[in-house]
C-alpha positions as CSV (number, residue, x, y, z in Angstrom):
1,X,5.6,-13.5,40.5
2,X,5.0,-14.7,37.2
3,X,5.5,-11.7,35.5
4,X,8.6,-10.8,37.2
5,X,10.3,-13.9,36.3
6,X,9.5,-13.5,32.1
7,X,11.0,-9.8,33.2
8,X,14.1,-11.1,34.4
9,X,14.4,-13.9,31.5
10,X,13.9,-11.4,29.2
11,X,16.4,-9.2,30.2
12,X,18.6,-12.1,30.9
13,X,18.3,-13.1,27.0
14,X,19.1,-9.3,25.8
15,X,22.4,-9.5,28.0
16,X,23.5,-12.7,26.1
17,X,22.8,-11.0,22.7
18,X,24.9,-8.0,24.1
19,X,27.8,-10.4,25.1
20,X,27.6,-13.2,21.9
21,X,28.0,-9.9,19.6
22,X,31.1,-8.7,21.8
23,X,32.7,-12.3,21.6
24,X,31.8,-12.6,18.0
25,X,33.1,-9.4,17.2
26,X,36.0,-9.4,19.4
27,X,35.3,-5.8,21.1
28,X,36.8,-5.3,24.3
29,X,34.0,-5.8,27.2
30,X,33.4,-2.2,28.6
31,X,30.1,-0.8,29.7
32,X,30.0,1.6,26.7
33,X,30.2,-1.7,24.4
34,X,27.4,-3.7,26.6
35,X,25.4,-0.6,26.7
36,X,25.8,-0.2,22.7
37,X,24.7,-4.0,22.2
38,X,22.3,-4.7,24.9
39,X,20.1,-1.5,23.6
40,X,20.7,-3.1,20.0
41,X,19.1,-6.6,21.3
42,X,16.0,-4.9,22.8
43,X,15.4,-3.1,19.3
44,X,13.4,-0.2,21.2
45,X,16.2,1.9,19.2
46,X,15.8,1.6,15.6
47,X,18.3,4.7,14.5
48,X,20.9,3.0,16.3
49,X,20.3,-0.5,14.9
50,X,20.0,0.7,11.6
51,X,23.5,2.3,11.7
52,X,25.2,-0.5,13.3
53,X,23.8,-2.9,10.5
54,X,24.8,-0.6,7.4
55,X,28.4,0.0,9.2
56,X,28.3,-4.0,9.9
57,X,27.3,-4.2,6.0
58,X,29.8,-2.3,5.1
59,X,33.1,-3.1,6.5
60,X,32.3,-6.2,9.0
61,X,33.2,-4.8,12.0
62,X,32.5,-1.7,14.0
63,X,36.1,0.3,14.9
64,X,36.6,1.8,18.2
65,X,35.6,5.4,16.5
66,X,32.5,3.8,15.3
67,X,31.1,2.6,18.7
68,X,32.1,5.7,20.1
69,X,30.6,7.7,17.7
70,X,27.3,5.2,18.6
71,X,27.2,6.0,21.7
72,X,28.0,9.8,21.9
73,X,24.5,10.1,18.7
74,X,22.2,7.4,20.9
75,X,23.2,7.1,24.2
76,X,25.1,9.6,26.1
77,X,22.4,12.4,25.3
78,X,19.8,9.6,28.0
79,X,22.4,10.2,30.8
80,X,22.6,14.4,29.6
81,X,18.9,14.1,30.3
82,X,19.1,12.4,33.3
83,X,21.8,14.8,34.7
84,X,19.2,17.8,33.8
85,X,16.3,16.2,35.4
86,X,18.3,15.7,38.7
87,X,19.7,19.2,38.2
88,X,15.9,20.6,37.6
89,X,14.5,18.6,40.6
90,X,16.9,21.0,42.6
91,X,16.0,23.9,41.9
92,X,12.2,22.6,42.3
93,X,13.0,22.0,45.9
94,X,15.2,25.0,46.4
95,X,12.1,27.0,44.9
96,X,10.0,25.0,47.3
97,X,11.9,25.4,50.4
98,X,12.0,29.4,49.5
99,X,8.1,29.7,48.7
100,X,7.2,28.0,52.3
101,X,10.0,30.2,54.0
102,X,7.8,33.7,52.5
103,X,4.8,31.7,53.1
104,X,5.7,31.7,56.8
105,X,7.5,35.0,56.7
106,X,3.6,36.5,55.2
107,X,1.9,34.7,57.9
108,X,4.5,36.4,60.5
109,X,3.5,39.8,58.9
110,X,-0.2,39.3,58.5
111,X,-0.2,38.7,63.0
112,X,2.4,41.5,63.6
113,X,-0.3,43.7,61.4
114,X,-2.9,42.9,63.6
115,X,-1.0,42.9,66.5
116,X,-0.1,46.6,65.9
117,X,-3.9,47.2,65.3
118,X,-4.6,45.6,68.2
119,X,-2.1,48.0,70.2
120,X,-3.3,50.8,69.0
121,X,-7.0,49.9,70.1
122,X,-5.7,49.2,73.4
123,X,-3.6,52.1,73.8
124,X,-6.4,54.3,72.9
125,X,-8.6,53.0,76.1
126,X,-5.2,52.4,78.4
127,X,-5.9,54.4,81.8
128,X,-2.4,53.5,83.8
129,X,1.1,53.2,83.3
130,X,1.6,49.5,83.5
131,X,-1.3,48.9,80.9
132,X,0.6,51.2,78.7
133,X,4.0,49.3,79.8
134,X,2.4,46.0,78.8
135,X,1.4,47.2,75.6
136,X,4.4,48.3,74.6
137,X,6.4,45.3,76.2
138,X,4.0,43.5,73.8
139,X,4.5,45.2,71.0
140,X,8.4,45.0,71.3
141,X,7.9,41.4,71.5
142,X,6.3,41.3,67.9
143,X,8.8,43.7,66.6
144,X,11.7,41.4,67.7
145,X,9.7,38.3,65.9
146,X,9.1,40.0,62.8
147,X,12.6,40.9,62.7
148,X,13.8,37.7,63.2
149,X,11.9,36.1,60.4
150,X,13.1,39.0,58.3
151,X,16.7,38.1,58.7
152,X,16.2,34.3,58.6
153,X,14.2,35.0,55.2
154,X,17.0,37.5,54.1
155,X,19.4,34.8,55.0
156,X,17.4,31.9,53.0
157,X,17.6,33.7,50.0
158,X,20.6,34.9,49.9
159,X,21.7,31.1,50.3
160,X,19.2,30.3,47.7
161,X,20.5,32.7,45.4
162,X,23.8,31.3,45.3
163,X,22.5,27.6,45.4
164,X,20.4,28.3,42.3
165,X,23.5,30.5,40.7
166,X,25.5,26.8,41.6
167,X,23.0,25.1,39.6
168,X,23.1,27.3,36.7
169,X,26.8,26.9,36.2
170,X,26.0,22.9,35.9
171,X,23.5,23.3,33.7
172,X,25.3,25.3,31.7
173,X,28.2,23.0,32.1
174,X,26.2,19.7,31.0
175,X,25.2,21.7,28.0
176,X,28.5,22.4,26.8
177,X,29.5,18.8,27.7
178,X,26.6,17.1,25.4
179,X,27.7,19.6,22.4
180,X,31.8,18.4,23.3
181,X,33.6,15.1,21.6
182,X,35.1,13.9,24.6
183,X,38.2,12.2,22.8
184,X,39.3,15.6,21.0
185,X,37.8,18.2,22.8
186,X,36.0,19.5,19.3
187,X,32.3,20.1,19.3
188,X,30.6,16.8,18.4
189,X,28.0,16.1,15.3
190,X,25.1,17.6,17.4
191,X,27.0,20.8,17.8
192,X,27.7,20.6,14.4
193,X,24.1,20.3,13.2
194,X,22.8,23.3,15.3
195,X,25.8,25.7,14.5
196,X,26.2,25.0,10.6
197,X,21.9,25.2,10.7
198,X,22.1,29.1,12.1
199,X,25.6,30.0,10.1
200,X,24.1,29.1,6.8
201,X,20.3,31.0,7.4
202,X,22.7,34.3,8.9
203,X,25.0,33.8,5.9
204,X,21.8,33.8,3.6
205,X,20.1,36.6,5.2
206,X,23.1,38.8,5.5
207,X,24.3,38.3,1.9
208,X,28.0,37.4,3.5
209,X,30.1,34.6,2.2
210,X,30.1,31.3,4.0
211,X,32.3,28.0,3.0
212,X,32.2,24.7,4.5
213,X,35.3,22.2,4.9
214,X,35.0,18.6,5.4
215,X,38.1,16.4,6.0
216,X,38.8,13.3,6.3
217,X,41.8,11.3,7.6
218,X,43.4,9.1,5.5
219,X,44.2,5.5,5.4
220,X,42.5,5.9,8.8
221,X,41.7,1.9,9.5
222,X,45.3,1.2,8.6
223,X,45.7,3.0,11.7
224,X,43.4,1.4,13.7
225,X,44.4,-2.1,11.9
226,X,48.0,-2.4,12.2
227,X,48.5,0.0,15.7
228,X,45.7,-0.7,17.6
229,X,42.9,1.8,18.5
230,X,44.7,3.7,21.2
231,X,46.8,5.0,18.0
232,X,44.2,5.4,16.3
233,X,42.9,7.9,19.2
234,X,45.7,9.5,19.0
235,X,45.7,10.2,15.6
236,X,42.2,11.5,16.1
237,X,43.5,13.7,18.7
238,X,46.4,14.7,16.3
239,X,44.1,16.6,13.8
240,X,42.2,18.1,16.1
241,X,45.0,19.6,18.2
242,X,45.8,21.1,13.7
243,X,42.3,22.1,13.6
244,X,42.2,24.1,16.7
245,X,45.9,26.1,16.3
246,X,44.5,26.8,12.6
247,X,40.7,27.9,13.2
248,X,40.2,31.1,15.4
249,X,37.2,33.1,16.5
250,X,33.7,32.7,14.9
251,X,34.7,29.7,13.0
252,X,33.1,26.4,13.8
253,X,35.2,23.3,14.3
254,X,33.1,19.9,15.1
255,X,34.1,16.3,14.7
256,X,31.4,15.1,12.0
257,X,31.9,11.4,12.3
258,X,34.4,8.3,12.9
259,X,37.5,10.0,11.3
260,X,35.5,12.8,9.9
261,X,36.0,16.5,10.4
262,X,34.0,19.4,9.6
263,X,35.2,23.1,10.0
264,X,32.0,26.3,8.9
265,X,34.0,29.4,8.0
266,X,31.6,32.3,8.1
267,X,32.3,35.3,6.0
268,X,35.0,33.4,4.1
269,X,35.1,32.9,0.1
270,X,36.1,30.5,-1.7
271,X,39.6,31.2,-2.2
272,X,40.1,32.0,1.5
273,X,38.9,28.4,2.2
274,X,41.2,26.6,0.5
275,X,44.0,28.9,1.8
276,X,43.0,27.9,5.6
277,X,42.1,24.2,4.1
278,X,45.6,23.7,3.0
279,X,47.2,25.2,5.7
280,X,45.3,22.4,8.3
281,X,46.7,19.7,5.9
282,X,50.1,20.9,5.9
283,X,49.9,21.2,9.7
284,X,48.8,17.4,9.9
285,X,51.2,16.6,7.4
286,X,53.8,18.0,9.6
287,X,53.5,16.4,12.6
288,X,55.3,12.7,13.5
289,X,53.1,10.0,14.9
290,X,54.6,8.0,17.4
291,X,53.7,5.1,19.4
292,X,53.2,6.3,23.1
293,X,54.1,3.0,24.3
294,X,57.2,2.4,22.7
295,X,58.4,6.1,20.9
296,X,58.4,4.1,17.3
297,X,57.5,6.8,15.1
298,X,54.9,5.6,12.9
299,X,55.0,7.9,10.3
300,X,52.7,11.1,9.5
301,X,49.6,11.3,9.1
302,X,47.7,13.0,5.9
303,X,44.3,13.9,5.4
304,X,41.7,14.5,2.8
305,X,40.0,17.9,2.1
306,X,36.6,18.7,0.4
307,X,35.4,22.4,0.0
308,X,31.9,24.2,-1.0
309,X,31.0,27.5,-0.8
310,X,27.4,28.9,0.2
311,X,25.0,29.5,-2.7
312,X,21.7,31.6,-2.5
313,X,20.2,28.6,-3.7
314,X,21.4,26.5,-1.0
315,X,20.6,25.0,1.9
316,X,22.5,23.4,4.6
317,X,22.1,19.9,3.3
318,X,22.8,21.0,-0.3
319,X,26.4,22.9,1.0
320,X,27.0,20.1,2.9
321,X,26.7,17.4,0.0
322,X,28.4,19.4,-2.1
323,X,32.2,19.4,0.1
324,X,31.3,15.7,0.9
325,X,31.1,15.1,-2.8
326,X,34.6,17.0,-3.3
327,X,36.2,15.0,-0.1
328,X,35.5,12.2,-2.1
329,X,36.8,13.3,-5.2
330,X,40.3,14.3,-3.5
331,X,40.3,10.8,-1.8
332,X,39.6,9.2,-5.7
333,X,42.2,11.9,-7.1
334,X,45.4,10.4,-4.7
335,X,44.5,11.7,-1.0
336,X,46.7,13.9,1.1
337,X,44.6,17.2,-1.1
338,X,42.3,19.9,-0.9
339,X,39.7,19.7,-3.9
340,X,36.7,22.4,-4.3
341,X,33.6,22.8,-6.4
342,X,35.6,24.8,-8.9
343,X,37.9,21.9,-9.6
344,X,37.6,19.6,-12.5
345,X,38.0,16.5,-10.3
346,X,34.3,17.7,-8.6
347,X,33.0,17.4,-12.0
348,X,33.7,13.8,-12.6
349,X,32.8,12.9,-9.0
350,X,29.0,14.1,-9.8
351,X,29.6,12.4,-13.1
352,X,30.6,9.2,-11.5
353,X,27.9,9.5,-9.0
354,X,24.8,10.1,-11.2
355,X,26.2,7.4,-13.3
């Protein structure tokens, strides 16, 4: 009795730090947000408390794309896992049920084998027709049986079949949900990670070109600031909808953080990258925001462009660092650009940095 009452004070002194740090920082009281602060108050997950307390170090505050962003890295993934284990405990049971239906089905076989022995012993040392009858009658008996457990095993896995094809089709489907960004419909930072990871080692054992882009949207927290963060969804949703009309076929196309994008072109060179890079940041450039509540256009929106090309040297980190360094440098050089590692304002972004 003890024990369960320090449980339930316990737990009752996490939900308060969950709550003071939603009052405190004015977030909006959803389960996502509880979820987010009442795993920060037990501490069991350091990554995630490390990244709330440099974003909190950094800016104050954590922005609706940050807590989402939280909770898609650190949280989400425990209900994937759930979903898999209830999905996996299926198909245990549907194997289950089918193993004692052949179990059975074997047992049915192994009597109608000796039963036929049986009848042939017997019919050897029958003397009269009705011995011979019963025999037979017999025999047809354990014909019809064994039939019947045929078909009902026939049946089984034929409803098995389709059961376990049914499961499949969710597995796959909770797959392709835990790689997706749910607000833009892009693959998410763990998709990233994996896909940019097997482009770069094919790219380096195939000799073919590869260049990375990295954007990122600018003035974002203006958004968020002055429109409120349903805007600053949909501004979010805006460049993705540009990424996806602009990017086709084996090119990979992931939201990389809050307002970051990230977009692997495979067998592209340099010059090709910043042909499709300025293209995506015309396309933003183009398009009117407007305030879904009211129709008050807002403005457009512009975005930020970094881009590396693959070295042999390289790995994926390196490449990667490399187009974050020139997103920075075309965020330092005025925004609304597309700067590469050939450009001069690279150059004294590396300068600055080592400095």
């Amino acid at each position: 009795m003890v024990k369960l009452l320090d449980e339930h004070e316990r737990t009752l002194a996490f939900a308060e730090v969950a709550l003071g740090q939603i009052r405190s920082l004015r977030q909006t009281a959803v389960p996502r947000n509880y979820e987010i602060w009442y795993v920060y108050a037990t501490g069991y997950d350091a990554p995630l408390n490390k990244v709330i307390n440099e974003t909190l170090a950094r800016s104050g505050k954590l922005s609706e794309s940050d807590l989402e962003q939280i909770y898609e890295t650190y949280l989400s993934h425990i209900k994937t896992s759930d979903r898999i284990d209830k999905v996996g405990a299926r198909v245990i049971g549907e194997i289950d049920a089918v193993m004692k239906l052949i179990t059975d089905a074997l047992g049915v076989s192994a009597t109608y084998d000796a039963s036929l022995v049986g009848a042939s012993d017997k019919l050897a040392s029958a003397t009269t027709r009705d011995h011979i009858k019963a025999i037979v009658d017999s025999l047809a008996k354990s014909t019809r049986e064994m039939r019947e457990t045929n078909q009902a095993l026939e049946n089984r896995l034929a409803l098995s079949k389709s059961e376990i094809s049914d499961l499949q089709h969710s597995l796959e489907a909770i797959r392709a949900e835990s790689l997706t960004d749910p607000l833009t419909g892009l693959g998410n930072r763990k998709y990233f990670d994996r896909s940019v990871d097997m482009a770069v080692q094919a790219a380096l054992a195939s000799g073919e070109p590869l260049s990375l882009l990295m954007f990122d949207i600018d003035h974002f927290k203006s958004f968020n600031d002055s429109y409120g963060h349903l805007t600053g969804d949909q501004v979010l949703r805006l460049v993705a909808q540009s990424l996806k009309q602009n990017i086709k076929g084996q090119d990979i196309t992931a939201r990389y953080g809050g307002e970051e994008f990230a977009v692997v072109l495979p067998n592209t060179a340099l010059r090709q990258a910043l042909t499709v890079a300025d293209h995506i940041r015309r396309a933003v450039m183009a398009k009117e925001l407007k305030k879904k509540s009211t129709g008050e256009i807002l403005g457009r929106v512009t975005i930020s462009v970094g881009v590396s090309m693959l070295k042999p040297t390289d790995d994926t980190d390196s490449l990667i660092e490399r187009a974050d360094a020139c997103l920075y440098a075309a965020k330092r050089a005025g925004r609304n650009r597309v700067i590469c590692e050939a450009d001069p304002e690279y150059s004294t972004e590396i300068q600055t940095r080592v400095a």
